[in-house]
C-alpha positions in Angstrom: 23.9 39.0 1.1 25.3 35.9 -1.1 25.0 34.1 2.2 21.9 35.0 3.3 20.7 33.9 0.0 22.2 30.6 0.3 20.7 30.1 3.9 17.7 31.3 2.6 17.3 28.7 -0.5 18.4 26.1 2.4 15.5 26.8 4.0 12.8 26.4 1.5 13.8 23.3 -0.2 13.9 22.2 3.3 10.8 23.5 4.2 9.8 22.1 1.0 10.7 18.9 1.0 9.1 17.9 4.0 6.2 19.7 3.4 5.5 17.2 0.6 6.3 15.0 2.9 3.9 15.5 5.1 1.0 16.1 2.7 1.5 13.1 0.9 0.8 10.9 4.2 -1.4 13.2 5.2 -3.5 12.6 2.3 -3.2 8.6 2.8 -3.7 8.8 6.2 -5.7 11.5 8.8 -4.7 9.9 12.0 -1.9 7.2 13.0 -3.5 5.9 15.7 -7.2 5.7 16.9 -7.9 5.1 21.0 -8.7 6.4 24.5 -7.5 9.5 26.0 -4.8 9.2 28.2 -2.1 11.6 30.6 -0.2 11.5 27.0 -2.8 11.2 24.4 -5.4 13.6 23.3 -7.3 11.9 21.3 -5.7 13.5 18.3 -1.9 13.4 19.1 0.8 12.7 21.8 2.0 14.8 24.2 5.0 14.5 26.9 3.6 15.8 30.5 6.9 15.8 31.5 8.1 17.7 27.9 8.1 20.9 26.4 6.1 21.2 22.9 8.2 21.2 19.8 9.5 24.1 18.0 7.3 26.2 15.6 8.2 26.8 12.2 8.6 30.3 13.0 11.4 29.4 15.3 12.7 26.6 12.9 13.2 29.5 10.3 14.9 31.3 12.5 17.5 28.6 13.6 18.0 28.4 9.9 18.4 31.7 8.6 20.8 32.7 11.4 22.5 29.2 12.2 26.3 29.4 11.4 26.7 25.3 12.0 30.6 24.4 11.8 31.9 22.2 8.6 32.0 18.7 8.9 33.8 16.7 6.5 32.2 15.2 3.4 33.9 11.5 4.2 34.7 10.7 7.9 35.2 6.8 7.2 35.6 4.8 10.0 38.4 2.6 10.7 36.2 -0.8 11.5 34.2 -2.6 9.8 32.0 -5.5 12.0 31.4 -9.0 10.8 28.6 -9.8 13.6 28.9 -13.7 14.6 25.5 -15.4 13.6 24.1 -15.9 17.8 25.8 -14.8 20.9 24.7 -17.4 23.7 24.8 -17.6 27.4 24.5 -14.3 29.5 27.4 -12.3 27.3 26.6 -9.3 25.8 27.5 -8.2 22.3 27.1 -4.1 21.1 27.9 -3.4 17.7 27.8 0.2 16.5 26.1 0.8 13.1 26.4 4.8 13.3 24.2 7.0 14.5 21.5 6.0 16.8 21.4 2.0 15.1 23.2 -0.4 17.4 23.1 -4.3 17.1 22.6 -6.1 20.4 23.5 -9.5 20.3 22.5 -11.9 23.6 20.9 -15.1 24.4 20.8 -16.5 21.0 18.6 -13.4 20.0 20.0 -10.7 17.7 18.2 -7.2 18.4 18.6 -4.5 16.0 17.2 -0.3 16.9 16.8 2.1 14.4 18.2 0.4 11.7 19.0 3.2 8.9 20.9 2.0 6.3 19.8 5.0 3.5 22.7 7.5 1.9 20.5 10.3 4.1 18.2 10.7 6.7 15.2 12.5 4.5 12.1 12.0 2.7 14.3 12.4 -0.7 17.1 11.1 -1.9 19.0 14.4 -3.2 18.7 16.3 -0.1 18.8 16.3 3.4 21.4 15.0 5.8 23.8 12.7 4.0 26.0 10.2 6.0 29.6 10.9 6.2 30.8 7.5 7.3 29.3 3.6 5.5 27.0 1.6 7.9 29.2 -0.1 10.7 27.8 -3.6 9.7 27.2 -4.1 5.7 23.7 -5.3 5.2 24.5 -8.4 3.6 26.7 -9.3 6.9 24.0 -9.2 8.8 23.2 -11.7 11.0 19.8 -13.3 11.0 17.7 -10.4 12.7 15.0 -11.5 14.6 13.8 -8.8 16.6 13.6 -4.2 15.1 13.1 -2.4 17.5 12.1 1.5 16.4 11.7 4.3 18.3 9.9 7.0 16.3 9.0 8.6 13.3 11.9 10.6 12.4 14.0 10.0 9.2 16.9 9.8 11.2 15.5 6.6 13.0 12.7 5.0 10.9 14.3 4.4 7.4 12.0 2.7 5.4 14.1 1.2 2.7 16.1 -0.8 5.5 12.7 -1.6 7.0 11.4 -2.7 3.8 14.9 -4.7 2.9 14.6 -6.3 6.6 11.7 -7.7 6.1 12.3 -9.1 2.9 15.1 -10.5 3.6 15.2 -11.6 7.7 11.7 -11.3 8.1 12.0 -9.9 11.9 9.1 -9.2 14.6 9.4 -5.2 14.4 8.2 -3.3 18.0 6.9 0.1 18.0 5.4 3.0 20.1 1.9 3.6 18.8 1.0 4.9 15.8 4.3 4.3 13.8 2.9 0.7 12.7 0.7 3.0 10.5 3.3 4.7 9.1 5.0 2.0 8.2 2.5 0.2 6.4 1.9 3.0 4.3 5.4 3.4 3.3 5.4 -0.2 2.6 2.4 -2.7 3.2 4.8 -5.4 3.6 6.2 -4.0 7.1 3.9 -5.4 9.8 4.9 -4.2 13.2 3.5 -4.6 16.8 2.5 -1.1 18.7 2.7 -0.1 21.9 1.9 2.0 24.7 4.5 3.3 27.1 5.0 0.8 30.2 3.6 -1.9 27.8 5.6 -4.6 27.7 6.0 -7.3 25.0 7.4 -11.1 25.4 10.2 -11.9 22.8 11.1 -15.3 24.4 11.0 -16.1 28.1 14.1 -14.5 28.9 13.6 -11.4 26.6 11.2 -8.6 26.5 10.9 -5.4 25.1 9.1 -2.2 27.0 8.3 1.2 25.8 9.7 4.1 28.1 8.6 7.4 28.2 11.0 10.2 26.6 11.0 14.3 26.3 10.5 14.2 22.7 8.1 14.2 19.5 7.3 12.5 16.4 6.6 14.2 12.7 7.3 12.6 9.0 6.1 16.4 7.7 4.2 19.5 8.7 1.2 18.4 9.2 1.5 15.2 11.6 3.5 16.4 14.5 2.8 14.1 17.5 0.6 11.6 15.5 2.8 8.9 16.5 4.4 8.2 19.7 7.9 8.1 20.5 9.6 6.0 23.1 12.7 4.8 24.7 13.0 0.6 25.2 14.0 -1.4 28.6 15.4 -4.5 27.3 15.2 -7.5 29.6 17.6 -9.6 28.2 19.7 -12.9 30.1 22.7 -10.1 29.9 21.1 -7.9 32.5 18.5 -5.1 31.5 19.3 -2.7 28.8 17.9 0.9 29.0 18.0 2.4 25.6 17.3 6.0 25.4 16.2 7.1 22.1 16.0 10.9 21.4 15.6 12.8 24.0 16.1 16.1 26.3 17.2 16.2 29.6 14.2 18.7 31.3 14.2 17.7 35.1 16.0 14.6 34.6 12.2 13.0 35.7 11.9 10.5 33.1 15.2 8.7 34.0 14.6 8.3 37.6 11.4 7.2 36.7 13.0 4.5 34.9 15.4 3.6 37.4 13.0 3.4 40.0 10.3 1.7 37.6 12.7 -0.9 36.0 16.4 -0.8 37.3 18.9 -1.9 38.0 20.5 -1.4 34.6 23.6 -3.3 33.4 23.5 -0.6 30.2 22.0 2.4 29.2 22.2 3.7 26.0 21.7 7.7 25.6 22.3 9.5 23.0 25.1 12.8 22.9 24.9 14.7 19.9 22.7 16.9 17.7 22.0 19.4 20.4 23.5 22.9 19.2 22.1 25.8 19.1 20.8 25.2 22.7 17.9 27.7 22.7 16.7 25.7 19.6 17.6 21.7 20.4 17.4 22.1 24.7 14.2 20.7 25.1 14.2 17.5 22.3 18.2 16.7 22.5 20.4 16.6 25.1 23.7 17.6 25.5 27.1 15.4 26.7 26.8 17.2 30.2 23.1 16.0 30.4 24.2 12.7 29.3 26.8 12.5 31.8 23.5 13.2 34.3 21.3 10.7 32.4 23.9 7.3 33.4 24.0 9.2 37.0 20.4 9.3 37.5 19.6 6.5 36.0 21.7 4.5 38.0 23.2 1.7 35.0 26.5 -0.2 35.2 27.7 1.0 32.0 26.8 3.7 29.3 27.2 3.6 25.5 27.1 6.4 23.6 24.7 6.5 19.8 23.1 9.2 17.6 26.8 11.4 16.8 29.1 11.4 14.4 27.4 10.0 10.9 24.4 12.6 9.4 25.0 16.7 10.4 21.9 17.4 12.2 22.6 20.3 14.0 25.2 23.0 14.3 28.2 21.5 16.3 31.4 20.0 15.1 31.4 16.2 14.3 33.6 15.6 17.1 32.4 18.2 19.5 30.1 15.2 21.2 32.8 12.8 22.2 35.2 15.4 23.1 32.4 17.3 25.3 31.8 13.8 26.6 35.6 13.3 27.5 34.9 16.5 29.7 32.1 15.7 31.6 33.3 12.2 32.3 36.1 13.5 33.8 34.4 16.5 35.6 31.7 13.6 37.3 34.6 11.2 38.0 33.5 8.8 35.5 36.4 6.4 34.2 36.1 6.1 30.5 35.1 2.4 30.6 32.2 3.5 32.3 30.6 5.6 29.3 31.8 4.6 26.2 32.0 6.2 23.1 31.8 4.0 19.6 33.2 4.4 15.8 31.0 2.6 13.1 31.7 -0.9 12.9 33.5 -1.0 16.6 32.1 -3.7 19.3 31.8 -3.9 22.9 31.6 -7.4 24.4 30.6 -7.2 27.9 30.7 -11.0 29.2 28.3 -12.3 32.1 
């Protein structure tokens, strides 16, 4: 009964907090984003036709009345610590790990950050919620100048407005978005003025660089009551390194979206896909993938190398902190994948690939 109880207080200050969450924007602002129907658009919010719809509330509950997640440490620090170099020039290739799903790419003169969340957790408050368990990979004063954000979606765990907010202040970067998170933003802080797009829409960073949202089995919410008001996305980064295919969150379904992207904008020298937050299966199947499924998304997708991102720094979900690189291990091995081939980062670790 104690535990039950416990689960059960869990629940409604979670239910809670993003409840206020959500009413809060929802009183600043009705609607994100304002345009034509589309395949993926319905005039009112997005949908995936290649997705499954999120989860209801009623089936959130039940994940977290019944969940029995395992116990990850309260400090996991990481050995490294990254000192980024202020431009990487030429065709070379620099990947720093932050933790979680923010990763620095360095290339051509041009320093690229995604999902940049620096915040002690990944919620609309600062007492609860997911708390990181390991320091951002790069301190934010070692930063290099950052001239190009990309975010992905709406989520906590990847739009962080503080670091948004200190970004701009501070490195004053071109920020590129899926449609509809520009609003958000601005209403967390006027001062953040980003660019929105469209899936297949690409942007121009310099000649030899430019951005592209990718479609992605997913969904977008800052509270209960703006599910799939903004659009989530993947990125193809053209880059003078080779083309970078960064897959944001995501669920495997069919394995349709990363064909499409092969076929659409391959070859890729990298692809980024996440591996972790995906237990209970029943509950995280269709919006996070699993190691196996990763293992599946470098195959299908066709790219040189694989990096591994969103594991390993805020308890999300029910598995162990290492279950993700371990389960990774395993399916590398069972596809005949050399470890160099999918790599797996600490916070504040780098991987230089040169031309």
């Amino acid at each position: 009964m104690r535990l039950s109880r416990r689960r059960l207080v869990g629940t409604l200050a979670a239910v809670a907090a993003l409840g206020a969450a959500g009413t809060a924007l929802a009183a600043r602002r009705q609607s994100y984003y304002q345009g034509p129907m589309t395949d993926h658009f319905d005039g009112i919010r997005f949908v995936d036709p290649h997705g499954a719809q999120p989860r209801s509330m009623l089936e959130l509950m039940r994940w977290r009345l019944s969940r029995t997640p395992a116990v990850w440490p309260d400090w996991a620090p990481s050995p490294f610590a990254d000192h980024p170099p202020r431009w990487i020039g030429g065709h070379d290739l620099r990947i720093s790990y932050v933790g979680h799903a923010s990763l620095l790419l360095q290339t051509g003169r041009r320093n690229i950050l995604i999902d940049p969340v620096w915040s002690d957790r990944a919620s609309p408050f600062g007492l609860v919620g997911p708390k990181r368990v390991n320091a951002p990979g790069i301190a934010f004063e070692h930063l290099p100048p950052i001239d190009t954000v990309l975010v992905s979606h709406s989520h906590y765990d990847h739009l962080d407005a503080a670091a948004l907010s200190r970004l701009v202040r501070e490195h004053r970067p071109r920020i590129i978005t899926p449609l509809g998170n520009d609003a958000i933003m601005r209403d967390l802080d006027p001062a953040i003025t980003a660019e929105a797009c469209d899936w297949h829409q690409t942007v121009t960073v310099v000649d030899d660089v430019r951005i592209t949202p990718v479609p992605l089995c997913h969904w977008s919410a800052r509270g209960l009551f703006d599910r799939n008001k903004a659009l989530w996305a993947g990125f193809v980064i053209e880059t003078p390194a080779g083309r970078i295919y960064h897959v944001a969150d995501s669920g495997y379904g069919d394995g349709f979206r990363f064909r499409e992207a092969r076929e659409r904008y391959g070859p890729f020298r990298l692809a980024i896909i996440p591996i972790g937050a995906y237990e209970p299966r029943w509950f995280m199947a269709d919006q996070h993938m699993n190691p196996d499924e990763a293992v599946k998304v470098l195959l299908d997708c066709g790219a040189e190398y694989a990096l591994a991102h969103h594991h390993g720094t805020f308890q999300l979900t029910d598995e162990a902190i290492d279950a993700p690189a371990k389960a990774l291990a395993q399916a590398r091995r069972t596809a005949g994948l050399a470890a160099d081939r999918f790599r797996v980062l600490q916070p504040g670790e780098v991987w230089e690939l040169g031309a």
